[in-house]
Steps between C-alpha positions, in 0.01 A plus 500: 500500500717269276325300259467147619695241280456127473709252686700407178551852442745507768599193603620180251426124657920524545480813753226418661655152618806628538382820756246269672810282562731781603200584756434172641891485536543829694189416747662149563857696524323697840542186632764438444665861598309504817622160597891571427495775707331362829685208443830639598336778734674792246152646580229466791147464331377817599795728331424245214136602488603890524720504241352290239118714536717830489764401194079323297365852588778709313576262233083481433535868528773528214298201301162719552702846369642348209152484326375803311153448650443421857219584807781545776558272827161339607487190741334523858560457833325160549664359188795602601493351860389170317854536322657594789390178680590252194873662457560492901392138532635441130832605693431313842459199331804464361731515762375099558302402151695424186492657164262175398299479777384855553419596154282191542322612801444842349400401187202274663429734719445791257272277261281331786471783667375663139249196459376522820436911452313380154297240725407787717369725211287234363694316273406114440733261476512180341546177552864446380538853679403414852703171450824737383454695773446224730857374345711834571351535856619168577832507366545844639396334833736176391785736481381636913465154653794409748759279399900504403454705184244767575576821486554769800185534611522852592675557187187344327225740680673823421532368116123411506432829655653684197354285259151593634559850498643511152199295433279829657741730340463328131125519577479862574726610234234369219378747262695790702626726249854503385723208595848675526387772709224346707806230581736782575258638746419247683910421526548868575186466800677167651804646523483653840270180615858354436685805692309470831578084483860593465484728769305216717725272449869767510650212761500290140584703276828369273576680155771369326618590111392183372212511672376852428563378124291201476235696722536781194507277195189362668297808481632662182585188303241203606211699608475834310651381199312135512197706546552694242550228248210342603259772462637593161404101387217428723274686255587248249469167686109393628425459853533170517844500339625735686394306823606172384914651359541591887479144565859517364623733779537242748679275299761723377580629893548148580715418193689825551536432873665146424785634281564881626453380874577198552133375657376148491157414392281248740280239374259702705580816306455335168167271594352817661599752254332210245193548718450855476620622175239184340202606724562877383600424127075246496356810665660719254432254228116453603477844547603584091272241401 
């Protein structure tokens, strides 16, 4: 085994920010990627799903092969259905959300789905936790609640749905071996989950260059590459900062999703996405201290 080196052994203050940046950028850019593409129906959600698991898979694959030491492809078959079920509705979703308001829904979804696992296992939460928690439930529910500006509601399910299994995926991937090939596993596992949806749904099946592109720079770029950046600083950063930098991912989608494609952000969006990224930044916050 290598000898294990200290964090500023390997990585300056400069690189770290700069590849925790460069990840937080490419998991906000799936958002956007997804949403160009079912936005002008180039591609139907389920080719999306197929394409971007299969093109993760090979470029994890390539990632995993380019180190000298490695334990080969791990994953399993209940991890990788839990991925299966956040990329489909990850793609469902976006044929109605926006770039802003789905990243939001995942993003709350993954963390109070993670809190509520931690509540199950015995973990005690604090005052200023329960009231954080309190806050992102609410403004997740804000966001639901009829009126002019909400969201698709069907739209909003399926993105809740894949938050809460990428929640359960991010759960059972703790402490389970190497990163980069437990990831490509799981990819390589979901990808004919992804086939036999295709071939469920053939009547709606649309593939179109630019479609098959974003669904590809999806896989290879934003999620096996993103992934792979994160892992490498993740070692470097403590739990709670590594929680609390996601907070960022949101943002940037809806930022990004302004200027690239031309969305509009609701006085809904912004009082909700207030809501939820506070509640989870004083549970975060509680939690370090």
């Amino acid at each position: 085994m290598p000898t294990p080196r200290t964090p500023d052994a390997i990585l300056s203050l400069p690189r770290l920010l700069a590849l925790t940046a460069l990840a937080m950028l490419a998991f906000a850019g799936n958002s956007l990627l997804c949403r160009a593409a079912l936005m002008d129906a180039s591609i139907d959600p389920a080719s999306f799903t197929t394409l971007r698991l299969g093109s993760g898979a090979l470029m994890l694959g390539i990632l995993g092969l380019r180190r000298k030491h490695g334990p080969g492809v791990g994953g399993s078959w209940i991890s990788a259905l839990a991925l299966f079920v956040y990329a489909a509705g990850f793609s469902m979703s976006y044929v109605s959300l926006s770039a802003a308001t789905g990243a939001l829904l995942l993003f709350g979804a993954v963390q109070i789905t993670m809190i509520v696992a931690g509540l199950a296992m015995g973990e005690r939460l604090r005052a200023a936790q329960v009231a954080g928690l309190l806050l992102a439930t609410g403004g997740l529910l804000g966001l639901l609640l009829p009126g002019l500006s909400r969201p698709p509601l069907i739209g909003a399910l399926w993105m809740i749905a894949a938050g809460t299994a990428w929640g359960v995926y991010s759960l059972r991937g703790r402490g389970g071996g190497d990163p980069i090939w437990t990831t490509a596993g799981n990819f390589l596992r979901a990808v004919p989950f992804a086939v036999a949806l295709s071939l469920v749904q053939h009547d709606a099946i649309r593939v179109a260059p630019d479609g098959i592109a974003y669904a590809t720079a999806s896989g290879a770029l934003a999620s096996a590459c993103g992934y792979a950046i994160w892992y490498t600083v993740l070692p470097w950063l403590k739990a709670a900062q590594a929680a609390t930098v996601q907070l960022s991912v949101p943002v940037l989608a809806g930022v990004a999703g302004v200027l690239l494609l031309g969305e509009s952000l609701s006085l809904r969006l912004g009082l909700t996405a207030m809501a939820i990224l506070g509640g989870i930044a004083l549970v975060l916050v509680a939690r370090r201290q």
